[in-house]
C-alpha positions as CSV (number, residue, x, y, z in Angstrom):
1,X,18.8,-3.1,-21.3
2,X,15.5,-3.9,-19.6
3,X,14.8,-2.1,-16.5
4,X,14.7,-4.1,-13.6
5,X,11.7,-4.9,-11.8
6,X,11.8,-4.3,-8.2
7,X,8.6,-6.0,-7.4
8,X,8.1,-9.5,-9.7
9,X,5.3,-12.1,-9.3
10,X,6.0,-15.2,-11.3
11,X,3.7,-18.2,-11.8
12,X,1.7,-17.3,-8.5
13,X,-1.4,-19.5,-7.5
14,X,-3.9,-19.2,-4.4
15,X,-7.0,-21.4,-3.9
16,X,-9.2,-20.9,-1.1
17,X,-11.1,-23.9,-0.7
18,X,-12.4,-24.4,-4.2
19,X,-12.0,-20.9,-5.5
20,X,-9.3,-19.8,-7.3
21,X,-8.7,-16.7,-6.2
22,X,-4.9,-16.5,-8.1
23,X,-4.6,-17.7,-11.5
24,X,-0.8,-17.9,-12.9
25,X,-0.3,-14.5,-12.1
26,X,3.1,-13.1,-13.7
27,X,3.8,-9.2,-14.0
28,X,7.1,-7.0,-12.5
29,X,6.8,-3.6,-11.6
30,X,9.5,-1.0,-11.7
31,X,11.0,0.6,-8.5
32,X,9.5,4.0,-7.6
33,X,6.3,3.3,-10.1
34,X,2.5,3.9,-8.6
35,X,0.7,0.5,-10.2
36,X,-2.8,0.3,-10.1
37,X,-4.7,-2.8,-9.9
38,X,-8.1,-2.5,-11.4
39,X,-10.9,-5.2,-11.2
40,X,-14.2,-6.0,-10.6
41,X,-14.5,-7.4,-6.8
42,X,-13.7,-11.4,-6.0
43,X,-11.2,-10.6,-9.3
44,X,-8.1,-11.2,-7.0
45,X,-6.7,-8.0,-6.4
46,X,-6.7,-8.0,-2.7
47,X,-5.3,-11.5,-2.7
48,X,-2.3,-10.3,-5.1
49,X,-1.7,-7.3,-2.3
50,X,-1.9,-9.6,0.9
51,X,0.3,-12.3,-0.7
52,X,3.2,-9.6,-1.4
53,X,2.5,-8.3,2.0
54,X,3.0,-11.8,3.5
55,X,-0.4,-11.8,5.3
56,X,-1.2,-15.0,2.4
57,X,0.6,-17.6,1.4
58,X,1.1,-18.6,-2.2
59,X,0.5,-22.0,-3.2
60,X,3.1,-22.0,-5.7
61,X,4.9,-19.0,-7.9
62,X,7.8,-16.8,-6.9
63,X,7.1,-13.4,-5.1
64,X,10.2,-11.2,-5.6
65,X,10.9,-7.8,-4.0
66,X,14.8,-6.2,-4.9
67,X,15.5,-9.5,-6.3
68,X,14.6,-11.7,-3.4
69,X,12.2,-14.5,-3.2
70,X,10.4,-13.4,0.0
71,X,7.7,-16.7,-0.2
72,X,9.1,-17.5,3.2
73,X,10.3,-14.2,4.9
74,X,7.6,-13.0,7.6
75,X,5.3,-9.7,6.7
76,X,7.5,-7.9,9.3
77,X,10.5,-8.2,7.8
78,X,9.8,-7.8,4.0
79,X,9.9,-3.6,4.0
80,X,6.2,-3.0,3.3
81,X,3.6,-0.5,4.0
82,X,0.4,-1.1,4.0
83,X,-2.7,1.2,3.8
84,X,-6.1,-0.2,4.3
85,X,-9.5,1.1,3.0
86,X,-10.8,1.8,6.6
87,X,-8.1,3.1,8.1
88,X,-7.3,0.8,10.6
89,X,-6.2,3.2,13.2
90,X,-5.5,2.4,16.8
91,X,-8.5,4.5,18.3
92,X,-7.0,4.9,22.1
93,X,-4.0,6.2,20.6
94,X,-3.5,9.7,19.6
95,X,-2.2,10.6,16.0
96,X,1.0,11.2,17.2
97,X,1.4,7.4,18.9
98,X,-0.7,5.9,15.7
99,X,2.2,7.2,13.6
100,X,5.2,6.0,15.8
101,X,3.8,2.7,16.3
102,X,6.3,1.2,13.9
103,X,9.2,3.0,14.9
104,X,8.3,1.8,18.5
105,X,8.4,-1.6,17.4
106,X,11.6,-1.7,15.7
107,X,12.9,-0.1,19.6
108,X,14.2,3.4,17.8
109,X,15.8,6.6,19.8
110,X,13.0,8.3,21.2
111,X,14.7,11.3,19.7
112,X,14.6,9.9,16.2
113,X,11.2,8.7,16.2
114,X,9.8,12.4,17.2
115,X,11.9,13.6,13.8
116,X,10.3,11.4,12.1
117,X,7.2,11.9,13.3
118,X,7.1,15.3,13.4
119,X,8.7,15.2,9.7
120,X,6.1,12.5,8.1
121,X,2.7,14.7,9.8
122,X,4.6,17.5,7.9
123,X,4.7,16.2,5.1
124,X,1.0,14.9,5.1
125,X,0.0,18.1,6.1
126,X,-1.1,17.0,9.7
127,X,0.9,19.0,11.5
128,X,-0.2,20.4,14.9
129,X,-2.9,17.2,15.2
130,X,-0.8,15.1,17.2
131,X,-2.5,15.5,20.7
132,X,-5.7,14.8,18.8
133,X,-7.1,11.2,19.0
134,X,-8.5,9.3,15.3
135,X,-12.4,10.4,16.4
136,X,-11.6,14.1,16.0
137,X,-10.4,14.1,12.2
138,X,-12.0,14.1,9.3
139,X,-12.4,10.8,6.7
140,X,-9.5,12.6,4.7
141,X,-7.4,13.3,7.6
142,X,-7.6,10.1,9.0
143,X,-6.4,8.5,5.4
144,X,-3.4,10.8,6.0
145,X,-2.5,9.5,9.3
146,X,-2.4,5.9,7.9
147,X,0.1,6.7,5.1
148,X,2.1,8.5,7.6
149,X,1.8,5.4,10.1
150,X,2.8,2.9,6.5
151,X,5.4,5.2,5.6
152,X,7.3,5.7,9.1
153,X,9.2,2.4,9.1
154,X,10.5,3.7,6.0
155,X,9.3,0.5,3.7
156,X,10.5,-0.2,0.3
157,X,6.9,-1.0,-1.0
158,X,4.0,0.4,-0.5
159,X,0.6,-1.2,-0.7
160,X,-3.0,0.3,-0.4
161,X,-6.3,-1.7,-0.5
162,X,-8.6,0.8,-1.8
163,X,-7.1,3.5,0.4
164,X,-10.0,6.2,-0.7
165,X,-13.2,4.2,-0.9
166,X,-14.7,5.3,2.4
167,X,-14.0,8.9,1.6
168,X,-16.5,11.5,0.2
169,X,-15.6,12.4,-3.4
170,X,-14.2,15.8,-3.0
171,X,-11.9,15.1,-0.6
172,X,-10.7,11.9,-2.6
173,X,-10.2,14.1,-5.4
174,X,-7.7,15.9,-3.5
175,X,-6.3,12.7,-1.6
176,X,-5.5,11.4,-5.0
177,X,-3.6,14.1,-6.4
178,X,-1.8,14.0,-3.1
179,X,-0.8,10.6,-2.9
180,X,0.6,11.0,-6.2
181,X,2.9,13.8,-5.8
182,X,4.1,11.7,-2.4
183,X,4.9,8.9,-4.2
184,X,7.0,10.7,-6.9
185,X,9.0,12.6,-4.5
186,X,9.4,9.9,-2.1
187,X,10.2,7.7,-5.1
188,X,8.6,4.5,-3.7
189,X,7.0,1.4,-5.6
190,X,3.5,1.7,-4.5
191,X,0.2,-0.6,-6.0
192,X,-2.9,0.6,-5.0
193,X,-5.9,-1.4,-5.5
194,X,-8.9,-0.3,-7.0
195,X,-12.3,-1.0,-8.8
196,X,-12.3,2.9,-9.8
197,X,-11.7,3.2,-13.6
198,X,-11.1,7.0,-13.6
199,X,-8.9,6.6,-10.2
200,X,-6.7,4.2,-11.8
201,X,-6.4,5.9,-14.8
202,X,-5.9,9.6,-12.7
203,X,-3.3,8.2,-10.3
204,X,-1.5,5.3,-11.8
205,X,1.5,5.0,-13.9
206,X,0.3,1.7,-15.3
207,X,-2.7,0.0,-14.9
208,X,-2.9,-4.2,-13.8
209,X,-6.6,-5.3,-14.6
210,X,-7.7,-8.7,-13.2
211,X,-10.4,-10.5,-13.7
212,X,-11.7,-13.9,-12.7
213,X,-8.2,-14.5,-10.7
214,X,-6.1,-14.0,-13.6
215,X,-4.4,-10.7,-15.4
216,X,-6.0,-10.0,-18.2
217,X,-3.7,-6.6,-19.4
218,X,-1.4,-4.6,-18.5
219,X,0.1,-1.2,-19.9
220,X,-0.1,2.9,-19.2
């Protein structure tokens, strides 16, 4: 028997204006596999990641997570994590707040969110940071704090839009290695975009390319 995909895009079209930025996209992904979407920019793969995120809306196609068409259910409510090239941290907030924000939202025990705070800086190897504020880390360190601010909520998926490109190349070298062994003991569908062949290739499981809207392979 086939596995089943956990995460399925079928038929999926976006124009903006006259550009199509999504052409018939169809591929399903695996649950706890790291996918990496390579491409030239403008080739779609930041559409693909906002439109399973719910920030866009498809024109037409089926966007399936766990067997559920989620085209109409809101970005809050579809169990995703999202990590974004520049961060995106809250700047007045310590590490400590940044990475309960979600927990805070979803009106958690106190109690429970400091467990899993203090559990998630742990395990991005942040402890003893969380009076600091986001100006005091490092690039690298501030990448860590917006997985463990994705990951809190606990999310099914797990999306990142070029999550190392404003990092300095040794440190990304590391970050890369890292988010790989996370994923694989966490065991969590992830697709991280990127234009980096040898990043794709070092971190991904199997590789999407796009081009021109449109997939053009996919395989290991």
């Amino acid at each position: 028997m086939a596995e089943q995909n956990y995460v399925e895009l079928r038929h999926v079209n976006k124009k903006y204006k006259d550009f199509q930025a999504s052409d018939d996209i169809n591929f399903g992904i695996g649950k706890g596999k790291l996918i990496g979407l390579l491409g030239p920019s403008g080739s779609g793969k930041t559409t693909i990641l906002r439109m399973l995120a719910g920030l866009e809306h498809a024109d037409s196609g089926e966007i399936i997570i766990d067997g559920r068409v989620v085209n109409d259910v809101p970005a809050s409510e579809r169990g995703i994590g999202f990590v974004f090239q520049n961060y995106a941290l809250f700047r007045y907030m310590t590490i400590y707040d940044n990475v309960a924000f979600g927990l805070e939202l979803q009106k958690m025990p106190k109690k429970l969110i400091k467990e899993r705070v203090t559990k998630l800086l742990e395990m991005t190897g942040l402890s003893g940071l969380e009076k600091r504020y986001p100006n005091q880390l490092s690039g690298g360190q501030r990448q860590r704090v917006a997985f463990a601010r994705a990951l809190a909520p606990n999310p099914q998926v797990l999306l990142l839009d070029e999550p190392f490109a404003a990092i300095d190349a040794k440190v990304r070298g590391e970050l890369r290695t890292w988010l790989k062994e996370l994923v694989e003991k966490l065991g969590i569908t992830s697709i991280f975009v990127t234009h980096d062949q040898d990043e794709a290739v070092e971190v991904a499981d199997e590789i999407i390319i796009t081009n021109h809207g449109t997939i053009e392979q996919m395989g290991t």
